[in-house]
KOLMARPA-361269 format. One line per field, with one value per residue (C-alpha): residue number from 1; residue in one letter; x, y, z. Coordinates in nm, 3 decimals. Layout:
N
i	NUM, ... .
aa	a, ... .
xx	X, ... .
yy	Y, ... .
zz	Z, ... .
***
This chain:
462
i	1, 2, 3, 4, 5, 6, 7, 8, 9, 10, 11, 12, 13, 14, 15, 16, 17, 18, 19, 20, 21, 22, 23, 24, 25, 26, 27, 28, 29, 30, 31, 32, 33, 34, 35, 36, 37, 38, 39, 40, 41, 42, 43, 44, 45, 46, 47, 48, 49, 50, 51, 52, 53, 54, 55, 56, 57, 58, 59, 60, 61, 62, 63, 64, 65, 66, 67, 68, 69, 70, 71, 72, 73, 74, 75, 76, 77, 78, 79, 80, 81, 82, 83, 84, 85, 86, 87, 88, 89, 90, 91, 92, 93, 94, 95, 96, 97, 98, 99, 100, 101, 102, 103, 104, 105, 106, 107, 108, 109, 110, 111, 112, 113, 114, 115, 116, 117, 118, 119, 120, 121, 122, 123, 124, 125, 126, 127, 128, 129, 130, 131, 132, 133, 134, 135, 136, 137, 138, 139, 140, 141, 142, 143, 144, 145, 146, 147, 148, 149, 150, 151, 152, 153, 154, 155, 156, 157, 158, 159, 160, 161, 162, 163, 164, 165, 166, 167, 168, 169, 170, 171, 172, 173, 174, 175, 176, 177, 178, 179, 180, 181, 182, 183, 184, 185, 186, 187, 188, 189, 190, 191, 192, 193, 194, 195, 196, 197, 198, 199, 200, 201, 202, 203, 204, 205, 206, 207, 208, 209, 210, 211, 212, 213, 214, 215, 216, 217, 218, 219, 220, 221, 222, 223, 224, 225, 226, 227, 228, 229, 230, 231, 232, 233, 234, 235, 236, 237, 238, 239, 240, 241, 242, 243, 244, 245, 246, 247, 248, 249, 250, 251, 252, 253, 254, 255, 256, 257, 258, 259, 260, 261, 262, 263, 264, 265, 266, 267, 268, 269, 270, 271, 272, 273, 274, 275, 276, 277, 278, 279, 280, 281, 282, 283, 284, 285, 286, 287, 288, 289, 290, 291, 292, 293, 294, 295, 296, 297, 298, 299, 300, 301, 302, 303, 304, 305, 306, 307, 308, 309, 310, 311, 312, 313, 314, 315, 316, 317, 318, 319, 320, 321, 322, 323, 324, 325, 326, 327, 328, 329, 330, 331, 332, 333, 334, 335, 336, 337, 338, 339, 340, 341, 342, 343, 344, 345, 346, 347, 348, 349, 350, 351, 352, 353, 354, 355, 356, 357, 358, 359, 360, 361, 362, 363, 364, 365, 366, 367, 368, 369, 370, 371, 372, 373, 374, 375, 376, 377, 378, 379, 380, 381, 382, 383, 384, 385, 386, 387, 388, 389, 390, 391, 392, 393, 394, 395, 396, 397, 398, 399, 400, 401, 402, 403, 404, 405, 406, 407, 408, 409, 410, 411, 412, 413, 414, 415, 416, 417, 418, 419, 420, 421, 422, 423, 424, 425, 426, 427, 428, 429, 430, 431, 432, 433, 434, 435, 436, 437, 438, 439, 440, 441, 442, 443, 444, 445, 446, 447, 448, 449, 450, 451, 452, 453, 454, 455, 456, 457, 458, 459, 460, 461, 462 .
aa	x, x, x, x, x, x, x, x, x, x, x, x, x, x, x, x, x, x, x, x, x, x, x, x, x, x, x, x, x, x, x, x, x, x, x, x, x, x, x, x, x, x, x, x, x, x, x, x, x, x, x, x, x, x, x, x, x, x, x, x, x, x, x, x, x, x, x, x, x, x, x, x, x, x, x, x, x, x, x, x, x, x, x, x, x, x, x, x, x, x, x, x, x, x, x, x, x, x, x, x, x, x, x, x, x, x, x, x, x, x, x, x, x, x, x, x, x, x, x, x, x, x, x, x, x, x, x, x, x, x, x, x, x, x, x, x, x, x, x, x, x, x, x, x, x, x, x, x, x, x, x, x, x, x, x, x, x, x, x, x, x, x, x, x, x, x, x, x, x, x, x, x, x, x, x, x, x, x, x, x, x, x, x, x, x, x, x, x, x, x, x, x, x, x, x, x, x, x, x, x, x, x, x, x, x, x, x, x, x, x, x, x, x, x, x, x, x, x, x, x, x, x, x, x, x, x, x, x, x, x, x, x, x, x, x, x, x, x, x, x, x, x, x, x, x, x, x, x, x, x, x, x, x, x, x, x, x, x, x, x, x, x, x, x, x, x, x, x, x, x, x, x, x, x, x, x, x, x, x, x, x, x, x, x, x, x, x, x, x, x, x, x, x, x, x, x, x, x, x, x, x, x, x, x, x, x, x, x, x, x, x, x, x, x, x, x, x, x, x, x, x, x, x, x, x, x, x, x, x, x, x, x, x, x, x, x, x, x, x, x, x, x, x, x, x, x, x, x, x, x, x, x, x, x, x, x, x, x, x, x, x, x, x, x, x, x, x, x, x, x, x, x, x, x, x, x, x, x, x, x, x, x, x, x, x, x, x, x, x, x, x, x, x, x, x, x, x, x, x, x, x, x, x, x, x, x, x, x, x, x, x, x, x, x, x, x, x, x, x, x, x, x, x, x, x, x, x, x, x, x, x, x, x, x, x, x, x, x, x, x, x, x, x, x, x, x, x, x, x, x, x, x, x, x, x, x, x, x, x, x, x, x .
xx	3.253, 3.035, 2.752, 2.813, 2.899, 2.562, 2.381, 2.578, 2.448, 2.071, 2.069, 2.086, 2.257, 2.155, 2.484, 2.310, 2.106, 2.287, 1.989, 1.947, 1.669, 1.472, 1.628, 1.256, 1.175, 1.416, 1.456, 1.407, 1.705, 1.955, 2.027, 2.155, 2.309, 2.521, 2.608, 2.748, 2.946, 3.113, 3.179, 3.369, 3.584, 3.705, 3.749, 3.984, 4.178, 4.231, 4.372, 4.608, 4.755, 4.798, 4.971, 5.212, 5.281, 5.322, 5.631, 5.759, 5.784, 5.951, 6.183, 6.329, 6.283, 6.559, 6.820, 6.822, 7.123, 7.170, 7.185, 7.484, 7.637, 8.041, 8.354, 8.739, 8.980, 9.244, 9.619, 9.719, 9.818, 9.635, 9.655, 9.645, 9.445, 9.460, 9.057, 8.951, 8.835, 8.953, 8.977, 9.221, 9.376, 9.640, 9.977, 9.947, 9.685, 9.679, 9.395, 9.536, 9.411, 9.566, 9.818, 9.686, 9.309, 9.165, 8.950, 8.954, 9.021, 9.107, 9.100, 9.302, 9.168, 8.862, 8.819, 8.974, 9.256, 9.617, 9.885, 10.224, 10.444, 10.404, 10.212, 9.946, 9.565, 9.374, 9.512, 9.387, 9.390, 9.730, 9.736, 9.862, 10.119, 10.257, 10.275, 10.362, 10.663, 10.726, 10.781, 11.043, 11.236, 11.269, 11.371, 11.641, 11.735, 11.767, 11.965, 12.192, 12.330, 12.350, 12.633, 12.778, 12.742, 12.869, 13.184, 13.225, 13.217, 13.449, 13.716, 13.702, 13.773, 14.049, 14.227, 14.151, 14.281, 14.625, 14.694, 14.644, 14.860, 15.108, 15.121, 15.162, 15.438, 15.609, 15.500, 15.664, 15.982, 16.043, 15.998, 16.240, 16.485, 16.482, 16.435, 16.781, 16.991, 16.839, 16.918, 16.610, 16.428, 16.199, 15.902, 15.981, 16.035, 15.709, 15.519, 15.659, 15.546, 15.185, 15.176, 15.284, 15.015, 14.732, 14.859, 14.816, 14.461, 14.323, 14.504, 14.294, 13.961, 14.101, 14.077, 13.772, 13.594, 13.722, 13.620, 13.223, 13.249, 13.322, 13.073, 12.839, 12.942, 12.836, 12.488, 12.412, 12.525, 12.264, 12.008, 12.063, 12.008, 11.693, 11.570, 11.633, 11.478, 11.174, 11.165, 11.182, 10.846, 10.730, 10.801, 10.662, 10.325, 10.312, 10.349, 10.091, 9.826, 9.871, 9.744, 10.023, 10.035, 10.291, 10.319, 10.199, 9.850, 9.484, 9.253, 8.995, 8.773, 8.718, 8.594, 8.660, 8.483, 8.579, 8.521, 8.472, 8.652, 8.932, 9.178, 9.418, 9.119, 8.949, 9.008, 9.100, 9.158, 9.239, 9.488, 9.589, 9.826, 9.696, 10.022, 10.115, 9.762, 9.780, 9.528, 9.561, 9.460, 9.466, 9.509, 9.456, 9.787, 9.747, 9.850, 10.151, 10.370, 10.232, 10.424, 10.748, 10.823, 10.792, 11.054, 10.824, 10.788, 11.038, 11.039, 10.815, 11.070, 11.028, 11.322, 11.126, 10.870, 11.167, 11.316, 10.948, 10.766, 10.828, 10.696, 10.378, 10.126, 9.873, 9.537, 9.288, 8.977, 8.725, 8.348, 8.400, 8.590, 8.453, 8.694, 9.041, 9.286, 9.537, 9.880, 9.980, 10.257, 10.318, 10.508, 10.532, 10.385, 10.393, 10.584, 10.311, 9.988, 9.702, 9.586, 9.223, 9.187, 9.446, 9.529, 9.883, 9.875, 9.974, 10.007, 9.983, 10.143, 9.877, 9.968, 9.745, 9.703, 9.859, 9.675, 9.713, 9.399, 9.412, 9.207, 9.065, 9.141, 8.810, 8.720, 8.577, 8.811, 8.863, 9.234, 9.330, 9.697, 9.864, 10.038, 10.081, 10.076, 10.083, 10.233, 10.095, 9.797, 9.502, 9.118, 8.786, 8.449, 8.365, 8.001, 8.175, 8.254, 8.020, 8.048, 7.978, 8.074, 8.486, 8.479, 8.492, 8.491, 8.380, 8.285, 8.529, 8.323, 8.477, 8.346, 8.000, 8.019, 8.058, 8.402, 8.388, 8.689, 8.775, 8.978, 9.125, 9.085, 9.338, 9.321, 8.959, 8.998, 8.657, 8.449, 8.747, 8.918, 9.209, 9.238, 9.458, 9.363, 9.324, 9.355, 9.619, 9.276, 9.378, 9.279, 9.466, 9.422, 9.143, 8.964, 8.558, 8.438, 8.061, 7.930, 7.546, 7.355, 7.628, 7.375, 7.275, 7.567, 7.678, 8.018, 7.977, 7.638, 7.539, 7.567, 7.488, 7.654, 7.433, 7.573, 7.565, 7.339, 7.079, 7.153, 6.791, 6.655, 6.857, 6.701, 6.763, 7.035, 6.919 .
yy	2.182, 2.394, 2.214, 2.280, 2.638, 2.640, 2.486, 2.702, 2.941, 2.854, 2.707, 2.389, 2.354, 2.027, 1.915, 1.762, 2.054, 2.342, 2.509, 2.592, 2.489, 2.690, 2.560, 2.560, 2.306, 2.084, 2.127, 1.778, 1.619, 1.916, 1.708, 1.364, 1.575, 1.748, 1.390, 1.289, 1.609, 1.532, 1.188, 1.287, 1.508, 1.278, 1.002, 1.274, 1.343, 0.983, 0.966, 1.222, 1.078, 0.715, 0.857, 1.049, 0.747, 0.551, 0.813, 0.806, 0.448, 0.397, 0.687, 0.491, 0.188, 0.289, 0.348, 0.054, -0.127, -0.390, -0.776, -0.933, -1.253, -1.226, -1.446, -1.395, -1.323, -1.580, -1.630, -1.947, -2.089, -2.034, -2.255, -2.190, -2.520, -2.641, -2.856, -3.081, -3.462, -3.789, -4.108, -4.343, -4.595, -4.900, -4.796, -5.152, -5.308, -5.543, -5.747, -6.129, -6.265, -6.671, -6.714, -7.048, -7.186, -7.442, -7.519, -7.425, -7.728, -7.613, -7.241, -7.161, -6.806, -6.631, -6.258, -6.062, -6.278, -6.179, -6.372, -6.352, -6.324, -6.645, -6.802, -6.980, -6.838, -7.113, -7.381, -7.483, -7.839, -7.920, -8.307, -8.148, -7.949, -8.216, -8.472, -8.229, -8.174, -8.507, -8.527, -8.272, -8.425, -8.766, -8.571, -8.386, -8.710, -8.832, -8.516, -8.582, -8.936, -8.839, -8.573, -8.879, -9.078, -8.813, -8.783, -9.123, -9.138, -8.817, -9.028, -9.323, -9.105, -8.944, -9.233, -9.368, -9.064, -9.080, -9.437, -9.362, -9.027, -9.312, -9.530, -9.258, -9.140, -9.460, -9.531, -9.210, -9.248, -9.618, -9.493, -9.215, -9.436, -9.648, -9.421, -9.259, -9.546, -9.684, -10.097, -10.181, -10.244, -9.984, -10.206, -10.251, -9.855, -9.767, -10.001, -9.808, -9.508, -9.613, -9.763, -9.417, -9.239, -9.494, -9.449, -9.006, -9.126, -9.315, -9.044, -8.772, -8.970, -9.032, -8.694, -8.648, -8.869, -8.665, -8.318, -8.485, -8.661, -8.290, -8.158, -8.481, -8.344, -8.017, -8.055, -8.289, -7.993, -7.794, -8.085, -8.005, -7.684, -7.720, -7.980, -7.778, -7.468, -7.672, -7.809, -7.502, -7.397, -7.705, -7.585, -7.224, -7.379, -7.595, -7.316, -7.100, -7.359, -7.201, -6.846, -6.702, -6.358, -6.168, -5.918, -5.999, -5.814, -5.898, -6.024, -5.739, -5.989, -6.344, -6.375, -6.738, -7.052, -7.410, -7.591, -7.219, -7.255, -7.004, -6.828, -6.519, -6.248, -6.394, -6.189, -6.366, -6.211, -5.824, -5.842, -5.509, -5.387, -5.229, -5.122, -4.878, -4.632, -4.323, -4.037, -3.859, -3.494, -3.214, -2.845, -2.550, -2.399, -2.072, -2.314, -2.455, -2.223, -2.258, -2.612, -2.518, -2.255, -2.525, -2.701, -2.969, -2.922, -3.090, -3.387, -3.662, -3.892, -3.777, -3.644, -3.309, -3.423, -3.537, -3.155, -3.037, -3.303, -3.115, -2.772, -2.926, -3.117, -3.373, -3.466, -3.698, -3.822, -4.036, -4.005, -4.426, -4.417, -4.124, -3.924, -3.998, -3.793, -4.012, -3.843, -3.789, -3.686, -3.546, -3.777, -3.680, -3.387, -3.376, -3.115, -3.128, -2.910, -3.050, -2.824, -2.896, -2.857, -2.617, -2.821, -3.040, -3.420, -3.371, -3.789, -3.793, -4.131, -4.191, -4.341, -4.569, -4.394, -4.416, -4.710, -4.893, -4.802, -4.779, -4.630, -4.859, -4.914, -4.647, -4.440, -4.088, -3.885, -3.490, -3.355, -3.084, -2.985, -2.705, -2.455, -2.151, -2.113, -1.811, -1.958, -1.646, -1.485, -1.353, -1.519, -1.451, -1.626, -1.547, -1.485, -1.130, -0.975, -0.729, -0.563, -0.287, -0.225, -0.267, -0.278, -0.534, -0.501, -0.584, -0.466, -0.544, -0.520, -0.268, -0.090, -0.160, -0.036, -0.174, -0.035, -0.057, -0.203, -0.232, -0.521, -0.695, -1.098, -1.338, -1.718, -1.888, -2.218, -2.388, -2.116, -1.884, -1.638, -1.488, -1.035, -0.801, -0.440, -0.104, 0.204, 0.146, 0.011, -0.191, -0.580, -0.785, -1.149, -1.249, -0.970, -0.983, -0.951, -0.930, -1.247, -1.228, -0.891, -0.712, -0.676, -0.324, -0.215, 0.156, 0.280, 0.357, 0.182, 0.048, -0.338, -0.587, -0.914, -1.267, -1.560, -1.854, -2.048, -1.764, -1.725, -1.800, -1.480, -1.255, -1.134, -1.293, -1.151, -1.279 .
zz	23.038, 22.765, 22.930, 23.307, 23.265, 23.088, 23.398, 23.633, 23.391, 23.470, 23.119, 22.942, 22.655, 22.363, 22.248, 21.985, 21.835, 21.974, 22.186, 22.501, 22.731, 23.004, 23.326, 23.457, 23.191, 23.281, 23.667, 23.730, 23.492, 23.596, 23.922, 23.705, 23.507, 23.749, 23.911, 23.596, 23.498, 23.838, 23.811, 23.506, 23.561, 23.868, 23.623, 23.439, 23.746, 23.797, 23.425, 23.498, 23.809, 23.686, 23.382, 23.591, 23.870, 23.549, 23.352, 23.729, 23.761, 23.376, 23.450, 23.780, 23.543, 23.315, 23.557, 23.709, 23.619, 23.364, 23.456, 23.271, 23.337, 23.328, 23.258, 23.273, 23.039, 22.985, 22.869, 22.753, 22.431, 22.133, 21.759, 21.399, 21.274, 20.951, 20.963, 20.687, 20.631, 20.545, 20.526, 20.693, 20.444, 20.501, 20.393, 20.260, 20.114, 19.832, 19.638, 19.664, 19.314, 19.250, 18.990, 18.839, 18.744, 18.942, 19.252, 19.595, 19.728, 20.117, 20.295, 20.592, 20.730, 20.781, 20.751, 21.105, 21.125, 21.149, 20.930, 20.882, 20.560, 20.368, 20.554, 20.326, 20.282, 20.093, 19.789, 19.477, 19.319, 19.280, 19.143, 18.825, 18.917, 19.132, 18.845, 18.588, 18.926, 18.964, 18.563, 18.568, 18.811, 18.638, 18.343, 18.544, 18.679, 18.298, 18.191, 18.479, 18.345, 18.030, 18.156, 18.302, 17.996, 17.777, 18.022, 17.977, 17.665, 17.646, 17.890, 17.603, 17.311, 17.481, 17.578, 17.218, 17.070, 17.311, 17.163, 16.785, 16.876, 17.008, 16.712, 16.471, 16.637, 16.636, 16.274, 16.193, 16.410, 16.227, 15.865, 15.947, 16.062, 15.766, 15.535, 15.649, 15.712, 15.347, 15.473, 15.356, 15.015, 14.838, 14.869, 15.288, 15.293, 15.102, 15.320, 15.670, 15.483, 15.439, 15.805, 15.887, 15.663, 15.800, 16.141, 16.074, 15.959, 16.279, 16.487, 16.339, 16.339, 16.734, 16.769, 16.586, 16.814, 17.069, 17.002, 16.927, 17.271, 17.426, 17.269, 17.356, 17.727, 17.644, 17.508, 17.831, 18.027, 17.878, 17.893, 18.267, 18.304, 18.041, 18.329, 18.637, 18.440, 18.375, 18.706, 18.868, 18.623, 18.779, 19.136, 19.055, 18.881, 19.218, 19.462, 19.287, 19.346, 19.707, 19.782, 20.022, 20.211, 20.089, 20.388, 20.775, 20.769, 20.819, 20.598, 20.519, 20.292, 20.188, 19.838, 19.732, 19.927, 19.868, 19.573, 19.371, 19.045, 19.042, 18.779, 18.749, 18.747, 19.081, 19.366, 19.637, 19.947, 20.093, 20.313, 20.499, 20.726, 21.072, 21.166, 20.900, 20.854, 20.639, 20.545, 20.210, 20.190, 19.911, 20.034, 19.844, 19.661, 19.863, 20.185, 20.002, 20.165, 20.501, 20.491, 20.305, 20.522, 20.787, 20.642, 20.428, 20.082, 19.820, 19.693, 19.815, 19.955, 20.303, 20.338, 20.352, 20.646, 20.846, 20.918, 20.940, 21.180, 21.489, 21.376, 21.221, 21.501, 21.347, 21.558, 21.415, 21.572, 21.427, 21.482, 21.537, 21.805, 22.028, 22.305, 22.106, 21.990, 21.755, 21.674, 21.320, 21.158, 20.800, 20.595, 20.224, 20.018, 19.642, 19.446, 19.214, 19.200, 19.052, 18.720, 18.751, 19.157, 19.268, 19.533, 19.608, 19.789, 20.162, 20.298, 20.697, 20.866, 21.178, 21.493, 21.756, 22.084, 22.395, 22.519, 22.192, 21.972, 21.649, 21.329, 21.113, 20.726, 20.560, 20.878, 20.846, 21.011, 21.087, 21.062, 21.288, 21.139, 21.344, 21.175, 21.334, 21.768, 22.014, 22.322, 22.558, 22.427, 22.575, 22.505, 22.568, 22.499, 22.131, 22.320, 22.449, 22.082, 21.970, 21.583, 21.480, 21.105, 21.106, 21.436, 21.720, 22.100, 22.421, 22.747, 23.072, 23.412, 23.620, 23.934, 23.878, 23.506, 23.181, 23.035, 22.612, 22.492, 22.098, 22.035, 21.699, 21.714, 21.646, 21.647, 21.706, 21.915, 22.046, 22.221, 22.278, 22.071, 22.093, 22.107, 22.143, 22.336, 22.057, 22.138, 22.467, 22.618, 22.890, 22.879, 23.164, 23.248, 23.470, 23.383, 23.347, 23.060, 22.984, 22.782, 22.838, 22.846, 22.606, 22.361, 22.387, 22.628, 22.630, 22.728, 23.134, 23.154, 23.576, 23.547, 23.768, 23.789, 23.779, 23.839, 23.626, 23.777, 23.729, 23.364, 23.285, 23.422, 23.201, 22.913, 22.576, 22.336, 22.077 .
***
């Protein structure tokens, strides 16, 4: 401006050096010069006015009202869960290892299929067994007579032993007689006395005869038994040539083919049982009286799960078997806590599913024990909780504004949580809270509702 005043002036002033020029001298520049003083101070006009159409524009800018997205509050039941892995496990499950050496001489199942109690799973070479069988019944067979025998022989000496009793007695009886009455000579008396002495004699060795013929009787009575003990060995060694389930199951795995030499470390078979599925967990000791208040802790023997099982509910689901929900129910918990973990054995009995599916024997599966529920509580998305420090709270669409409402949360289910109003704020049931655009709410701030399906336009919270 220095430099038009000058012209005005009738002077031109060098910006550069600071003199000023005889207008004379430079009358045929001052023309372009004046052009360009003109052209800008319009330029600086036109500055000025997009400046103020632009603070205009941002001022009507920020009142406009914020786009949120909204969605009700609900009441309905909220859970305390207990979450935590395992792995299902037969109640049931045994390693079938042979109880005798030998060969596999025929197999019976196959891995996958169900067999009842006893029924038989493979055998072993059993010509041995059956002669060493066969042997032990011959000798039973022997010990047998010789009972007989010896009874015989028992029978003999008795009646032996009644006859020499006999002839004593009469011996005796005649040398009494004689020996009273005194009709006959010394020499005939002396002789009745020695019939009577040798008949005492023979009775006594009669008697002898029969006490060793009882006990003949009695040692073949033993022999017997001996026989029918080692038969029954016989009949054991036999029947552990073949591999038998002891419980109906499956069998998990088939270790053994035929003609594989076998003995009492070889393991078999696994045979479990589908019907009877367990999962073991360990919770921390600071949960210990989350469950005996419930009714279940004690002593082990179930006794404790039975007052408990309808306070505690049991959900397992297995990444396996997608879109199930198997009941479970809490069957034992130690007394015990573990010194190095902190933690005490909780074992949960698992059920199939309605329409008869069941967990597997070794599945990875996620527990969901609840504890604790709230039968009429209020929720909201967690997406509607703002912090800030201690604080948490949300913002209820009411009237076109955003109402700030400081909560305190509860139980955390899936996307929802569970609050509870501060302050005698008011918080009803189908309210609208504000879920998307909360970010930098303020207390009273003009809202405007999107629906969902134009979620995408609203700004990010992030």
């Amino acid at each position: 401006m220095d430099g038009l005043t000058a012209a005005a002036e009738g002077r031109i002033v060098d910006h550069r050096t600071g003199s000023a020029h005889d207008p004379q001298m430079t009358s045929r520049r001052s023309p372009l010069l004046l052009a360009l003083a003109a052209a800008l101070a319009a330029a600086g006009c036109d500055r000025s006015t997009a400046a103020r159409d632009d603070a205009a524009a941002g001022a009507v800018k920020r009142h406009e009202p914020t786009r949120v997205r909204t969605e009700p509050v609900v009441r309905r039941e909220m859970l305390r869960v207990l979450s935590t892995t395992a792995v299902g496990e037969s109640e049931r499950q045994v390693t079938i290892l042979p109880q005798a050496s030998g060969v596999v001489t025929e197999l019976s199942v196959e891995e996958g299929d169900a067999v009842a109690a006893g029924e038989v799973l493979a055998l072993l070479d059993r010509r041995d067994a059956q002669a060493a069988l066969d042997d032990a019944t011959v000798a039973l067979e022997e010990a047998e007579d010789n009972v007989e025998k010896a009874a015989l022989v028992e029978r003999e000496a008795q009646a032996t032993a009644r006859g020499r009793t006999l002839a004593y007695e009469q011996a005796a009886r005649k040398y009494e007689r004689n020996a009273q009455a005194r009709l006959i000579s010394e020499q005939d008396l002396e002789q009745l006395r020695f019939e009577r002495d040798d008949a005492q004699r023979a009775r006594e060795t009669a008697q002898l005869t029969v006490d060793r013929a009882a006990f003949d009787a009695k040692a073949a009575a033993t022999a017997v038994r001996r026989a029918e003990l080692a038969l029954r060995r016989a009949e054991v060694a036999l029947s552990n040539t073949a591999l038998s389930a002891p419980f109906a199951g499956v069998i998990a795995r088939r270790s053994i083919r035929v003609g594989d030499s076998v003995g009492p470390g070889t393991e078999a078979f696994v045979l479990t049982d589908l019907e009877n599925l367990r999962a073991v967990i360990h919770r921390p000791q600071r949960e210990l009286a989350v469950f005996t208040q419930l009714g279940l802790g004690g002593g082990g023997n179930g006794s404790g799960a039975a007052a408990g099982a309808g306070s505690l509910t049991v959900v397992a689901r297995a990444e396996a078997i997608p879109g199930y929900a198997f009941p479970g129910t809490i069957e034992r918990i130690s007394p015990n806590i573990d010194s190095d973990s902190g933690s005490f054995r909780v074992t949960v009995r698992l059920h199939p599913h309605a329409d008869g599916t069941r967990i597997l024997p070794g599945m990875l599966l996620r527990l969901e024990i609840v504890v604790e529920r709230h039968a009429d509580a209020l929720a909201v998305p967690k997406r509607a909780l703002r912090r800030e420090g201690d604080t948490t709270l949300l913002f209820v669409a009411r009237d076109g504004k955003a109402r700030r409402v400081e909560v305190s949360e509860g139980f955390s289910q899936g996307e929802l949580v569970e609050v509870a109003p501060l302050n005698d704020a008011e918080l009803d049931q189908g309210a609208q809270v504000i879920v998307v655009g909360n970010r930098d709410l303020e207390d009273e701030a003009e809202i405007e509702l999107v629906a969902a399906e134009d979620e995408d336009e609203l700004p990010s919270d992030e």
